[in-house]
N, C-alpha and C positions, 0 to 999 in steps of 0.2 A: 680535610687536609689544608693546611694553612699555604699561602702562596710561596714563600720560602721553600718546603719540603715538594713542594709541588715542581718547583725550579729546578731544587737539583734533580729529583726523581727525572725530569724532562735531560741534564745535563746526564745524568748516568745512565741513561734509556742511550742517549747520543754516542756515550762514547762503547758500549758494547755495542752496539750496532754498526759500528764503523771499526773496531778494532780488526776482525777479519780483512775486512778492507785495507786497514793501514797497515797489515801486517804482507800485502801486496805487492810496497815499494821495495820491499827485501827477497819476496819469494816468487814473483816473476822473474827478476834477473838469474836468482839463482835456479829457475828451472830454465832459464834462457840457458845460462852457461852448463847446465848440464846435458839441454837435448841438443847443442851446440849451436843457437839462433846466435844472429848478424844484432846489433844495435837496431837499427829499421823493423827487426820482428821483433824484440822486447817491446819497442816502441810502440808497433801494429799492437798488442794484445794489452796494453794499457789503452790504446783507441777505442778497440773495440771493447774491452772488456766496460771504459765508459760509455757509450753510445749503446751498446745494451741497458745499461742504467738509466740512460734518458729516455728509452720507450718509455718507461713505467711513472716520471714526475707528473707530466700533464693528468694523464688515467689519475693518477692518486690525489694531487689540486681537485681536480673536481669533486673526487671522493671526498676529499675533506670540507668541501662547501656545501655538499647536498647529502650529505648521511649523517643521521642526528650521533649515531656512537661511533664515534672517532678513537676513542678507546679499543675499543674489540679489532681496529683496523690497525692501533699502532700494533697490539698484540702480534695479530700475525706476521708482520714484519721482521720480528725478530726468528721465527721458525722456519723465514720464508730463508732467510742468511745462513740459518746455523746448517739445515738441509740441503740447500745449493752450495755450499762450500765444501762440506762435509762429500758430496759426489764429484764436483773437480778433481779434486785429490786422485781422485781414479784415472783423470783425463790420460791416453795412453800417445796422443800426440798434441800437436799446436795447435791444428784447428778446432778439435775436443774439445780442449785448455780453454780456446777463445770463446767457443761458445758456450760450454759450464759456467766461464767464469760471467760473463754476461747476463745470465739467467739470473743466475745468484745473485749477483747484482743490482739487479731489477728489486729484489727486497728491500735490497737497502735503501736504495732510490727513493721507493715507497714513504719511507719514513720520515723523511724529511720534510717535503709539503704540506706531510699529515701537521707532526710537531709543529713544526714553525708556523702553521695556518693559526692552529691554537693559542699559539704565545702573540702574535701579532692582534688576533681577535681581541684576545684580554688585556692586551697593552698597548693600547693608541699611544699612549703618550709619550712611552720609551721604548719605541720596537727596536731598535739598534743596541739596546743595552739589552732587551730579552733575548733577543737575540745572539747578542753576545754570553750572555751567560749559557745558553744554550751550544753555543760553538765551542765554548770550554769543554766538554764533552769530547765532542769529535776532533777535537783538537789534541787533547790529554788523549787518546787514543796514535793518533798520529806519533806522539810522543811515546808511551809505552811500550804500543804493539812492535816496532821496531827494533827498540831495545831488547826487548823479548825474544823476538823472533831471532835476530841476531848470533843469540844464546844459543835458540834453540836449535838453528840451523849449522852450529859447527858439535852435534852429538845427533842430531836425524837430520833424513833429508825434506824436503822441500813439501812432500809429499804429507807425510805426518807435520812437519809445521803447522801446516795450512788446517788441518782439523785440529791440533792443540787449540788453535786461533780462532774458533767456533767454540769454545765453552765459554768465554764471559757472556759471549750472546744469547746461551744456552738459559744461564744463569740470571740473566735479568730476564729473560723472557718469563721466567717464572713467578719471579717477582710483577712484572708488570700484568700479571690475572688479576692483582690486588688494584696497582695502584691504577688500571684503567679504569676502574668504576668512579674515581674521583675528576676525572675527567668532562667537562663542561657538553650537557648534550645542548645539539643546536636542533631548529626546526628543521627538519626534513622537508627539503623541497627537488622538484623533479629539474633537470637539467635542460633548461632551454639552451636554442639556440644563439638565441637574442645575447644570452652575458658572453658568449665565446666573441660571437661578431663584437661588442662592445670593447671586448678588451683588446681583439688585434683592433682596432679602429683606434685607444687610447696608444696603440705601440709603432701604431702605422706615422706618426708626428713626426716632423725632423729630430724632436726633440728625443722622444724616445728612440727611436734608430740610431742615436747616438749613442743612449744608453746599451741600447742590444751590442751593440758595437766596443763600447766600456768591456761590461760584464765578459764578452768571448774572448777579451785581448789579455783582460786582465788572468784568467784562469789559463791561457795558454802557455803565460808567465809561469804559471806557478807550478801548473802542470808538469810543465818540460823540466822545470829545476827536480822534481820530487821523482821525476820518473827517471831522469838523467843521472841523478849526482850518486847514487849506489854503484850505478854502473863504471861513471867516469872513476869514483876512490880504488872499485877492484880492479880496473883494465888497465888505470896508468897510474896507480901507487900503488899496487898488490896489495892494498890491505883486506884481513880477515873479516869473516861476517859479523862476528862479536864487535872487533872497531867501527867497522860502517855503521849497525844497530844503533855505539855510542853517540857518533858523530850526528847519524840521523835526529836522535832525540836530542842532541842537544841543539842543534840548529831549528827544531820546533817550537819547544817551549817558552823561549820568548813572546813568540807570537800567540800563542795559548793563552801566555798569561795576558795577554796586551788587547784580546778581543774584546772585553767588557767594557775598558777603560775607553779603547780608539768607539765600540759604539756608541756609550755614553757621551765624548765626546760629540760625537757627530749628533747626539740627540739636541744638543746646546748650540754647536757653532756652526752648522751644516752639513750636510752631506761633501758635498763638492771640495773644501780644503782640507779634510782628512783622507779623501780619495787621490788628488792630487797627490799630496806629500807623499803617502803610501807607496802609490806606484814610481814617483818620481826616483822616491830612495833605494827602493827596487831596481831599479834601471840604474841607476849610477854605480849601485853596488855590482850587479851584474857585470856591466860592462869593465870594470877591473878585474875580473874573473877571466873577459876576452884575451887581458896582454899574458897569461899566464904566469902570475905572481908567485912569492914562494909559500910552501907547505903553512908558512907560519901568518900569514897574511890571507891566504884561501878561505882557510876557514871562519875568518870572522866576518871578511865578504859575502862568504856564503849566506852564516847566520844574519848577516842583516838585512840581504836582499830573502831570503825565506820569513825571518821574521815579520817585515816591513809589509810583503803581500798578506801572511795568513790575519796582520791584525786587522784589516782592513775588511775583513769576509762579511761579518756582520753590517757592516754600514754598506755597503754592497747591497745586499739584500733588501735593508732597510731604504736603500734609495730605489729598488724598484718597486716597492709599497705603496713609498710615495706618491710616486707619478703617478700608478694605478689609482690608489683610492679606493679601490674596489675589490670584490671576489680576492680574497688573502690566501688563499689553498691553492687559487689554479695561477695567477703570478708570480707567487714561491716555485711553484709547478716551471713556470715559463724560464724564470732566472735560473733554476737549476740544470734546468737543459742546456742554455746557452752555454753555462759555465763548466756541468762535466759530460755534456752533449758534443754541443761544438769548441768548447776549449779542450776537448780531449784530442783533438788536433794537433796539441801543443807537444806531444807527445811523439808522433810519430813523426812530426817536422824535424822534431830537435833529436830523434834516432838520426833521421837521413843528413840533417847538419854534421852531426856525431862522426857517420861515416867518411864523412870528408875533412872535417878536424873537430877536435875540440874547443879549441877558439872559433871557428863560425858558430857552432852549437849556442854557447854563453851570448855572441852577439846578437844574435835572433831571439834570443830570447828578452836580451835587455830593450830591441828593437820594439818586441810584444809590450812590455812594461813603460816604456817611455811614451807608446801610442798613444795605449789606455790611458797614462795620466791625460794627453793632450787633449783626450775627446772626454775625461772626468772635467777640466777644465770649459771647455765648451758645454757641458749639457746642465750644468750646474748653475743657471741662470742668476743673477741678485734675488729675485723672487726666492726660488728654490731654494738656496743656501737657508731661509729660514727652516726655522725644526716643524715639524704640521703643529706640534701644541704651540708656538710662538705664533704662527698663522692662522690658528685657529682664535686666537686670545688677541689678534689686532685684526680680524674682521669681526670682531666682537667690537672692539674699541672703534672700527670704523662706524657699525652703523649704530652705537651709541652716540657718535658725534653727530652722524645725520639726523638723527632721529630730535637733538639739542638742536642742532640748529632749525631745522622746521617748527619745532614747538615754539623757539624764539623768535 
C-alpha cells in the first residue's frame, strides 16, 4: 500500500471512529432536554463522558510503543465504539448515560495514540502535516455526524440516533481487517519503567509545564464552545435540531479544511506563531460573542473562534512531539489526556457559567483562549520555533563547520 492510500485509510479509520462521538454534541443536549437536565448536567456528562476517555490514552501510548502489530490493536477499537454505544442507548438514567457513555469512550480514546504514534514514527519530518491530514478525519466527522444527526433526531429520538451513529464505525472496522496488515510492525519490546520516569522528567521543565498548561487551556476553549453552543441556539433562539445539525457543520469545516495547511505551516514556520495566532483569533472572536451581538454577526464569530481553534489541533500535537523526542505513542497518549482529560473541564465550567448567563459563559471561555495563546507564546522559545527537520539540518551544518574549522 502506497503512503497516499495509507494516509487516507488512517484519515477514514479517523473519522468513523469519531463520528459516534461527534454525533454526541447533538444527542447529549437532546437527551439532556428530554430527561429534563440543568446546563451544569449536560455539561457534567460531556466531563465525564471525556475523562472516561482519558483513562484509556496513556494504557494505549504505551501499547503503541511496545506491541509489534498495532494493526490488530487499531482494529479493535472500532468494535470497542460500535459496542459501547450501541448499549448507552439503553442508558435508562444520567448516571447510566455517564457511565456507558464513558466506557465507549475509552475505544475511541484508544485509537488515537495508536494512529498518530504511527504517522509520527513514519513522518519525522512532517508530523504536523501527518497529522493534520489525519485530523481531517475526525474533523470531517465532527462536521457530518452533526448534520446527520440533526436530521435524524427530528424523525427518532436520541436513543435510536445514537446507534444509527455506530454504523460507519461498524463499517470501516470491517474494512480495516484488511488494511491493518499494511500497517508498519515495530520490535516488540517490554515496558520499562525507566521511558515513563524519562518522560514525566522531559515534562516536569518549566518549559514543558507550560506546554501541559498550553494544551488543557487550549481544549477547554474549544470544548466549552462545542458542548455549549447546541445548547445555547435551542434555549435562547428556539431553533430546531435539523438547523443546529446545519449551523454545527458549518461552523466546523473551515477548520477541517484548515488542519493540513495550519500543520504544514507550523512544519516550516514553527510551532509557536500558528499557535499564538490560533488561539489569539479565538479569544477575540469569542469575546464578541460576550457583548451579545446580533443573530446575523453570531454566527460568523462563532465560525471563526471554532474554526481558528480546531485548525490548530494538529500543530498542537505536533509541538508536544517536539519537546518529547521520544516514545511517540505514550506522548500522544499524554497530550490527549490533557486535552480531552483535563480540557474536558471546559465543559462543565461553561454549563455552570451557562447557568448564570450566557455572556459569562462566552467570557470564560474567551478567558481559556487568550491564556493559552499567552503561555503558546511563552513556551515557544527562538530555539523552538525552528521545525525539528530545520534543527536537525543546522546541527548538521553546525558540526560541519567545527569539524572545517579544526581540520584548518
Amino acid at each position: 500500500m502506497n503512503n497516499r492510500a495509507f494516509m487516507t485509510w488512517f484519515a477514514l479509520g479517523h473519522l468513523a471512529n469519531d463520528w459516534p462521538i461527534a454525533a454526541l454534541w447533538l444527542i447529549v443536549p437532546a437527551a439532556g432536554l428530554s430527561m429534563g437536565l440543568s446546563p451544569v448536567e449536560v455539561g457534567l456528562l460531556f466531563t465525564l463522558f471525556n475523562l472516561g476517555g482519558a483513562l484509556a490514552y496513556i494504557p494505549a501510548g504505551c501499547l503503541a510503543d511496545h506491541v509489534s502489530n498495532r494493526g490488530r490493536l487499531l482494529v479493535v477499537t472500532f468494535w470497542w465504539v460500535a459496542i459501547g454505544y450501541g448499549v448507552a442507548a439503553l442508558a435508562p438514567g444520567f448516571w447510566s448515560l455517564a457511565v456507558l457513555l464513558a466506557v465507549a469512550g475509552m475505544g475511541n480514546a484508544a485509537w488515537h495514540p495508536i494512529a498518530t504514534g504511527v504517522l509520527t514514527r513514519d513522518s519525522k519530518d512532517g508530523r504536523a502535516k501527518a497529522l493534520g491530514i489525519h485530523a481531517i478525519g475526525g474533523s470531517f466527522a465532527e462536521v457530518l455526524a452533526p448534520l446527520s444527526v440533526g436530521f435524524l433526531l427530528s424523525v427518532v429520538d436520541w436513543r435510536a440516533a445514537l446507534v444509527i451513529s455506530a454504523v460507519p464505525t461498524v463499517l470501516c472496522g470491517l474494512c480495516f481487517l484488511r488494511v491493518a496488515r499494511a500497517v508498519p510492525a515495530v520490535e516488540s519490546r517490554t515496558a520499562l519503567r525507566e521511558d515513563l520516569a524519562g518522560l514525566i522528567r522531559t515534562w516536569r521543565t518549566g518549559r514543558g509545564l507550560r506546554i501541559v498548561a498550553m494544551i488543557c487551556l487550549y481544549n477547554m476553549a474549544l470544548i466549552a464552545l462545542l458542548s455549549m453552543i447546541p445548547l445555547y441556539l435551542a434555549a435562547v433562539h428556539d431553533l430546531a435540531s435539523a438547523s443546529i445539525g446545519i449551523i454545527l457543520a458549518a461552523l466546523l469545516i473551515t477548520g477541517a479544511l484548515a488542519q493540513p495547511w495550519a500543520g504544514s505551516l507550523s512544519d516550516r514556520a514553527g510551532r509557536g506563531p500558528v499557535l499564538v495566532l490560533g488561539n489569539g483569533t479565538a479569544a477575540f472572536a469569542v469575546a464578541g460573542l460576550a457583548f451579545g451581538p446580533p443573530f446575523w454577526l453570531m454566527i460568523p464569530l462563532m465560525a471563526v473562534a471554532v474554526a481558528a481553534l480546531d485548525a490548530i489541533r494538529a500543530a498542537m500535537l505536533a509541538a508536544a512531539v517536539d519537546h518529547s523526542e521520544r516514545s511517540e505513542g505514550k506522548t500522544l497518549g499524554l497530550a490527549f489526556v490533557l486535552m480531552d482529560g483535563v480540557g474536558a473541564f471546559g465543559a462543565v465550567l461553561a454549563g455552570m457559567a451557562a447557568g448564570i448567563s450566557w455572556q459569562l459563559m462566552f467570557a470564560l471561555t474567551a478567558a481559556f483562549a487568550v491564556t493559552a495563546a499567552v503561555l503558546g507564546a511563552g513556551s515557544m522559545a527562538s530555539r523552538d520555533q525552528i521545525p525539528s527537520r530545520e534543527r536537525v539540518s543546522r546541527k548538521k551544518g553546525h558540526a560541519a563547520a567545527r569539524t572545517w574549522k579544526n581540520g584548518s
